[in-house]
Structure formats: structure tokens, C-alpha cells
Backbone as JSON Lines, residues from 0, in Angstrom:
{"i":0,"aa":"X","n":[122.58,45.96,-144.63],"ca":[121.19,46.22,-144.3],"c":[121.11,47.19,-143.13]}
{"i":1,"aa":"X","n":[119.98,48.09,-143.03],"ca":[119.38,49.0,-142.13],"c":[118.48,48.57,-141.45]}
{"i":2,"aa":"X","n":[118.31,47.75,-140.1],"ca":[116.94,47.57,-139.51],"c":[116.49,46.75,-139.84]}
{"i":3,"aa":"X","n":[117.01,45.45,-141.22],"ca":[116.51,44.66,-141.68],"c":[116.42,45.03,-143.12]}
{"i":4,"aa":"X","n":[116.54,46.07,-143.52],"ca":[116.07,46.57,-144.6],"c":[117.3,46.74,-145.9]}
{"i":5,"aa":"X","n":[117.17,45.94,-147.23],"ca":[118.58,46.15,-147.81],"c":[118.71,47.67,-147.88]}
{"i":6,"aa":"X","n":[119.39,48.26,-148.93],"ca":[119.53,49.29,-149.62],"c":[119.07,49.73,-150.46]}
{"i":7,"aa":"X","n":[118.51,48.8,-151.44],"ca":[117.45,48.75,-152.5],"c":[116.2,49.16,-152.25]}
{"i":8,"aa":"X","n":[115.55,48.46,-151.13],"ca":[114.5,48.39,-150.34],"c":[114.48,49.97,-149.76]}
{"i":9,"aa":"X","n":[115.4,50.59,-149.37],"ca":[115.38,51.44,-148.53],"c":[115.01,53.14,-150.18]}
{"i":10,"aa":"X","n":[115.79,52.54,-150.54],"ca":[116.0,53.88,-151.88],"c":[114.68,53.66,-152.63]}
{"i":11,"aa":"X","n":[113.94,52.56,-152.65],"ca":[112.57,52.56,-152.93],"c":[111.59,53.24,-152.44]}
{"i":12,"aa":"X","n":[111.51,52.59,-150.88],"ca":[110.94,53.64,-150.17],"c":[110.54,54.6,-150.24]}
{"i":13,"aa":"X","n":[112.18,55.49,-150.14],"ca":[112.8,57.05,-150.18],"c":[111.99,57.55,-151.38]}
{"i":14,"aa":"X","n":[112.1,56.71,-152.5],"ca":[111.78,57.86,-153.96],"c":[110.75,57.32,-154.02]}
{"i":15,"aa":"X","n":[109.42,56.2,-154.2],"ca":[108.43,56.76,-154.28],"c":[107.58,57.68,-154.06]}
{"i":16,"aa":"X","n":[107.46,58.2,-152.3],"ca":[106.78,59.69,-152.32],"c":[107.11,60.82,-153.13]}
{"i":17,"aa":"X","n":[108.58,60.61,-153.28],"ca":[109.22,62.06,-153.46],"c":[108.88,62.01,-154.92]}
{"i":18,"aa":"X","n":[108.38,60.48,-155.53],"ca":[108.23,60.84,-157.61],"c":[107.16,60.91,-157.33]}
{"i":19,"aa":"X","n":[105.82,60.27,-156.51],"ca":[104.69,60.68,-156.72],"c":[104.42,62.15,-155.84]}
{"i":20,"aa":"X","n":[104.73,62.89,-155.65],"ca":[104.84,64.32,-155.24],"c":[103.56,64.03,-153.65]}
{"i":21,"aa":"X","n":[104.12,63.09,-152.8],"ca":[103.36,63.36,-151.35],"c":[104.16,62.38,-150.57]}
{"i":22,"aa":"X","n":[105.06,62.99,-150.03],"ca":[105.71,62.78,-148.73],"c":[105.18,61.75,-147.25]}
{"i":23,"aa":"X","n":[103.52,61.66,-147.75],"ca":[102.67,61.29,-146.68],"c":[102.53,59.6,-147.07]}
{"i":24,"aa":"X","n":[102.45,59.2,-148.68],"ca":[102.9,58.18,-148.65],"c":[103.62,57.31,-147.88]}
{"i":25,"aa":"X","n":[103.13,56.07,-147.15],"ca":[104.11,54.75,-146.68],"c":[104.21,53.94,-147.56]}
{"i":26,"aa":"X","n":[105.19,53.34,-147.74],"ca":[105.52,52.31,-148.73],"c":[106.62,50.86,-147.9]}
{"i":27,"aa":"X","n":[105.82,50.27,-148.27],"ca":[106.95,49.21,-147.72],"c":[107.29,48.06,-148.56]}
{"i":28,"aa":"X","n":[108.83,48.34,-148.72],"ca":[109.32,47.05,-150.11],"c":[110.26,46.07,-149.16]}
{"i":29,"aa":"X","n":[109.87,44.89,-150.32],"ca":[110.98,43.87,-150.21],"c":[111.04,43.49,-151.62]}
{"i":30,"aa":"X","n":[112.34,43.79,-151.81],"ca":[113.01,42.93,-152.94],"c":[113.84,42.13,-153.03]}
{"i":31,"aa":"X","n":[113.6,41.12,-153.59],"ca":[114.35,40.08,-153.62],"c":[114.85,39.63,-155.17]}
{"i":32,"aa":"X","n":[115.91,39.06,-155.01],"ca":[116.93,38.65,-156.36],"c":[117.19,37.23,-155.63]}
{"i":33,"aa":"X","n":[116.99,36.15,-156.83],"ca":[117.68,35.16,-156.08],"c":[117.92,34.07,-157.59]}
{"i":34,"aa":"X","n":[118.6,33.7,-157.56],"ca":[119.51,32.96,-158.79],"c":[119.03,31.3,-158.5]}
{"i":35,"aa":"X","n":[117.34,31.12,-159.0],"ca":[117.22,29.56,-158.44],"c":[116.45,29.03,-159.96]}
{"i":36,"aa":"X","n":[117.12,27.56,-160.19],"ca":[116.02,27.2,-160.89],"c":[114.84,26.42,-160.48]}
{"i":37,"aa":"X","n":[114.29,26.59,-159.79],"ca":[113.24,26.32,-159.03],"c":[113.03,26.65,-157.55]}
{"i":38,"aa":"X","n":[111.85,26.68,-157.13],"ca":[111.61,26.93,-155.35],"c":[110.19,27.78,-155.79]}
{"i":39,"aa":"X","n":[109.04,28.1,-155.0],"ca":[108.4,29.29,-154.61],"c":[108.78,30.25,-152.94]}
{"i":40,"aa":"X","n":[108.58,31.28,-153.29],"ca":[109.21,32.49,-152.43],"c":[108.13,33.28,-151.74]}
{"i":41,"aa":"X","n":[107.55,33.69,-150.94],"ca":[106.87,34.35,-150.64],"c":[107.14,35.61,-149.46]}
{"i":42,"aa":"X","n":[106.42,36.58,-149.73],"ca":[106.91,37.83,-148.72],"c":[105.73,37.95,-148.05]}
{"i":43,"aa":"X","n":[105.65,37.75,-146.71],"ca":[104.52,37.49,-145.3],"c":[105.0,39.19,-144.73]}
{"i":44,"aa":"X","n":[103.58,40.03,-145.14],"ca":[103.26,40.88,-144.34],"c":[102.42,40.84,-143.1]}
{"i":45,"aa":"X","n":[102.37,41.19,-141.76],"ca":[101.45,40.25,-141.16],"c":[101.62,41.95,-140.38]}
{"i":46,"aa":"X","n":[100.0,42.09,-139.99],"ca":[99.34,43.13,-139.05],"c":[98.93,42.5,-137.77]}
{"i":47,"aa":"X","n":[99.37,42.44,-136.51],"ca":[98.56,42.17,-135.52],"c":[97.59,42.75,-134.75]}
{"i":48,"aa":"X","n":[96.74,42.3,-134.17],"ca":[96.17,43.23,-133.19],"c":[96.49,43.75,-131.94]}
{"i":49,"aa":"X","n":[97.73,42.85,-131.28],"ca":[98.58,43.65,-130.13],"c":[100.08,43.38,-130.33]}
{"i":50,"aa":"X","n":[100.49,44.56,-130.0],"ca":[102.61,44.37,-130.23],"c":[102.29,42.83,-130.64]}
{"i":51,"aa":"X","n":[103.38,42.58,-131.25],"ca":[104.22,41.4,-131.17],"c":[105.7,41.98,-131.43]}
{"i":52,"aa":"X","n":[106.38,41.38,-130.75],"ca":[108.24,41.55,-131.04],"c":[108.66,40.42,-132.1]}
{"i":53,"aa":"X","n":[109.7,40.67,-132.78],"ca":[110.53,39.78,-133.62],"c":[110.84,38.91,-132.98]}
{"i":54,"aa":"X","n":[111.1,38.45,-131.37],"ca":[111.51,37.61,-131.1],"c":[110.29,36.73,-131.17]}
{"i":55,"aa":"X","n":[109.64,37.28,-130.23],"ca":[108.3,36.27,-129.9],"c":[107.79,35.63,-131.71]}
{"i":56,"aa":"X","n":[107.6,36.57,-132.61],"ca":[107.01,35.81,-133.83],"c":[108.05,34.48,-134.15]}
{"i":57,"aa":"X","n":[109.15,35.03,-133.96],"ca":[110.37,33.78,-134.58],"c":[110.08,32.63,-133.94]}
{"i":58,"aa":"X","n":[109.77,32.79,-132.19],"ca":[109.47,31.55,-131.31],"c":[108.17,31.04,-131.61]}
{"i":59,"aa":"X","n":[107.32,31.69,-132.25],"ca":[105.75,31.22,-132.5],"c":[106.22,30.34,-133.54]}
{"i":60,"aa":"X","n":[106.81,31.13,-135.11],"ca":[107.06,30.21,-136.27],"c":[108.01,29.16,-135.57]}
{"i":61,"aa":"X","n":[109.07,28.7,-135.16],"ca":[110.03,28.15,-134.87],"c":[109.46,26.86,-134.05]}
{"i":62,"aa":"X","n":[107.85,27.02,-133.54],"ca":[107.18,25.96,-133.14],"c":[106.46,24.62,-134.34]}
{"i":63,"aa":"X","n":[106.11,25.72,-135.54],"ca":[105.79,25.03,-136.75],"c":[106.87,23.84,-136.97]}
{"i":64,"aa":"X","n":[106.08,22.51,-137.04],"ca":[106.93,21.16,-137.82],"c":[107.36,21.66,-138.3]}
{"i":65,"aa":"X","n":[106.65,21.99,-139.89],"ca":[107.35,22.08,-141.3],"c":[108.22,23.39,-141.43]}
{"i":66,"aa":"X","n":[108.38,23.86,-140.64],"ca":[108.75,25.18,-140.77],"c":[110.31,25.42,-139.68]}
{"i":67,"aa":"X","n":[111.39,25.8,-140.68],"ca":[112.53,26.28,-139.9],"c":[112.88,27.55,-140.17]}
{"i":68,"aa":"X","n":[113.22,28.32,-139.78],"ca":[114.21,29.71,-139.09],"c":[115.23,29.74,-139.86]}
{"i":69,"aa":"X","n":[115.65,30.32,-140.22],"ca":[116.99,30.22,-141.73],"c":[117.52,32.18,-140.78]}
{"i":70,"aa":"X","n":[117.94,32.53,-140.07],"ca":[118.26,33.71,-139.65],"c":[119.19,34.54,-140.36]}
{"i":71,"aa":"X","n":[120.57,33.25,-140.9],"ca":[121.31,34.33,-141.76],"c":[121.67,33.98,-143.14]}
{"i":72,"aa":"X","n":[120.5,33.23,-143.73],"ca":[120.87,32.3,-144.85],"c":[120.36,33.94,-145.54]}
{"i":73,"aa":"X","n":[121.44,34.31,-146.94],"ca":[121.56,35.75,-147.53],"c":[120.36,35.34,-148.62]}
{"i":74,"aa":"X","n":[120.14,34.01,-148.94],"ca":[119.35,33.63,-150.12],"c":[118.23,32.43,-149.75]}
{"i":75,"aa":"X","n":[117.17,32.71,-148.96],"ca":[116.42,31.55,-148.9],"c":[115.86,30.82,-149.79]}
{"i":76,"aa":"X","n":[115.79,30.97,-150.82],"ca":[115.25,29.78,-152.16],"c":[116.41,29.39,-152.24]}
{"i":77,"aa":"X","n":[117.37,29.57,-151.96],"ca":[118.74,28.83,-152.14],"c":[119.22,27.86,-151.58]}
{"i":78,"aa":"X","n":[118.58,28.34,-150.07],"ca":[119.22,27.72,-148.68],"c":[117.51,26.34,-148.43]}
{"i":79,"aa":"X","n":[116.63,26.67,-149.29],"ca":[115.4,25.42,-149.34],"c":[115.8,24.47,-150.31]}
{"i":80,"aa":"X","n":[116.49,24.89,-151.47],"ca":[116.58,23.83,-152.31],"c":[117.48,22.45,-151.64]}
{"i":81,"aa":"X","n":[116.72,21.06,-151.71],"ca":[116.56,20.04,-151.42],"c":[116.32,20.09,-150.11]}
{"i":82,"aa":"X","n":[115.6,20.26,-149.88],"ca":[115.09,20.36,-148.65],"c":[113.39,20.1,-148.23]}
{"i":83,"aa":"X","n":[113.28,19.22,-147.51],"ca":[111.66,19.41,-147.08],"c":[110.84,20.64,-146.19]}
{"i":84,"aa":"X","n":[111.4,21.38,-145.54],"ca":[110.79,22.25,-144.76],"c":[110.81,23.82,-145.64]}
{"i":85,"aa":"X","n":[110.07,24.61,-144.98],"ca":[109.78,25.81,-145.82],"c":[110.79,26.73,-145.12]}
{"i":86,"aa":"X","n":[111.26,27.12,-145.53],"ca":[112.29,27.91,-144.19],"c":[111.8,29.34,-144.34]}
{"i":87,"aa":"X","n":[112.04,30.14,-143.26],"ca":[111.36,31.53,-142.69],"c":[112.75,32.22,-142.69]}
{"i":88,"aa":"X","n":[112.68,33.67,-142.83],"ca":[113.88,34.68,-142.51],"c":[113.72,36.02,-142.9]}
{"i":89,"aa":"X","n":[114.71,37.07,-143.07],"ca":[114.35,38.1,-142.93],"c":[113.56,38.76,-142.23]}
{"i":90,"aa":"X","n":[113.18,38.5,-140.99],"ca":[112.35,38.94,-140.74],"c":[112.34,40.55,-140.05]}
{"i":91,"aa":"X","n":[111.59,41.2,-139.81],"ca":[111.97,42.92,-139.48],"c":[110.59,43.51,-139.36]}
{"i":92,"aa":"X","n":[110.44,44.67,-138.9],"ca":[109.66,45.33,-138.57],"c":[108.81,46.07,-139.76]}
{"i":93,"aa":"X","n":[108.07,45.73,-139.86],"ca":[107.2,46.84,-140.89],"c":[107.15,48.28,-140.82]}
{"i":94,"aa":"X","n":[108.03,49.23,-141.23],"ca":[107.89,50.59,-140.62],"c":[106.47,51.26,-141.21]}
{"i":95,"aa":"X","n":[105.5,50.87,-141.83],"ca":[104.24,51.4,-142.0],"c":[103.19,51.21,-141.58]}
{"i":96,"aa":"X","n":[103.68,50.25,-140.31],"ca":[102.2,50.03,-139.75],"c":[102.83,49.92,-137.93]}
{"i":97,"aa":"X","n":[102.07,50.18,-137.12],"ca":[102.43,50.14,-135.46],"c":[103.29,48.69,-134.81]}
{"i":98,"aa":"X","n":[102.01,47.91,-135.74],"ca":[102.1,46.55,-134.9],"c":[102.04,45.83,-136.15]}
{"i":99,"aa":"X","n":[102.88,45.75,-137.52],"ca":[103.18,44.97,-138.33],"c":[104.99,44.52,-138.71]}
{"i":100,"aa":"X","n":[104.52,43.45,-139.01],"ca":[106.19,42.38,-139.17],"c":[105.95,41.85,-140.67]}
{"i":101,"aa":"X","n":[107.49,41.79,-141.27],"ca":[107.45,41.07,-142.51],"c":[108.41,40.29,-142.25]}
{"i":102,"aa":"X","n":[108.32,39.09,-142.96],"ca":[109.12,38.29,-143.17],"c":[108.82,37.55,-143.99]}
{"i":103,"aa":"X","n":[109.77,36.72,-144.95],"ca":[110.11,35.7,-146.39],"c":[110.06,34.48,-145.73]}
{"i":104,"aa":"X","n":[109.26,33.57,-146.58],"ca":[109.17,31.89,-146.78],"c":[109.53,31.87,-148.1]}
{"i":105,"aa":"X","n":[110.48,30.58,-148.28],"ca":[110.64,29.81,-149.38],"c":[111.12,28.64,-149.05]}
{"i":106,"aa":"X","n":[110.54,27.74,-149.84],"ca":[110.32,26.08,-150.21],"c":[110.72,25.39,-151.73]}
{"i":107,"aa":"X","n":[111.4,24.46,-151.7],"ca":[111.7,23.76,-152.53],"c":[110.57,23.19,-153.32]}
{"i":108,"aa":"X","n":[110.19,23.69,-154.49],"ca":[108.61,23.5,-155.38],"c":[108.38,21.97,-154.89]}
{"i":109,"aa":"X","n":[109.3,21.48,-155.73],"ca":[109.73,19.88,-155.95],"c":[109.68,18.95,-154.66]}
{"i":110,"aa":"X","n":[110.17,19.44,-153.46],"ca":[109.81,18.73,-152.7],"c":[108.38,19.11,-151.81]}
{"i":111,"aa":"X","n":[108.27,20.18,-151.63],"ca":[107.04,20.43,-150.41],"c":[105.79,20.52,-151.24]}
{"i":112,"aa":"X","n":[105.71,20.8,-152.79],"ca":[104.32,20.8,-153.85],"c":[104.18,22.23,-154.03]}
């Protein structure tokens, strides 16, 4: 990864402007592959209204009960299955917006609903 960003993610990026012919395009991907038979996954784009740093958001989520920090788990629907809490990760900088952050939740269907 680049910055947070796989390689996939990054070559996405790269060639949408350049196939839709405007350079001025932002695009911001996350793709994810993950080998589960069950979980829901979600990708949290979040805009603030002043800076926030990666650290500080991690310490905001990392206050949530239900909610844990998974930092280097490579597969979070993987790393939720049997599990009660929703776990958070990936998280990185949005390069299309000033003061935006993305980061992935996933939860075990079966246990959290």
C-alpha cells in the first residue's frame, strides 16, 4: 500500500480521468475483496468541518463500546467473524477532499444483526 491506498485503488484512480478524457476529475476508491461467508462491510467516507488527523479519529472511534480498531487485520470481515464488536480499519486520508478520512467497518451479520 501507498498512503493507505492498495494498488488497485491507486490504478483506479489513475485511469478514470485519463478514460473519461479530464484530468480534473477526483476519484476516490476503495476496493475490497474478501473471501467471507457472511459479515456486512462498509466503506465510511467522512468530511469534516475542521482538520481532523488519523490519529485523533482512531482515538474518537476507539472510545465507541461496540466498536474496536483492527489496525493491521489485512481482511476485516474476516477478522469480525465470531465476534460481537464491529471492528474499524484502514483508515487513511481522503486525497479528494481537504479535511476528509475514509475508513472500513465490518461486523459479523449473525452476531451484531
Amino acid at each position: 500500500t501507498t498512503g493507505g491506498q492498495t494498488t488497485a485503488e491507486a490504478q483506479i484512480a489513475a485511469d478514470t480521468p485519463r478514460i473519461l478524457g479530464d484530468p480534473a476529475i477526483k476519484v476516490n476508491v476503495t476496493a475490497v475483496r474478501v473471501p467471507v461467508f457472511f459479515g456486512d462491510g462498509l466503506v465510511v467516507h467522512l468530511e469534516t468541518r475542521e482538520p481532523l488527523s488519523l490519529d485523533r479519529a482512531r482515538e474518537a472511534l476507539a472510545a465507541v463500546p461496540s466498536l474496536r480498531l483492527e489496525l493491521d487485520a489485512p481482511s476485516l470481515a474476516r477478522a469480525a467473524a465470531d465476534r460481537d464488536a464491529v471492528l474499524a480499519g484502514r483508515f487513511r486520508v481522503d486525497p479528494t477532499h481537504p479535511r476528509g478520512l475514509d475508513f472500513w467497518l465490518a461486523a459479523d451479520n449473525v452476531r451484531r444483526g
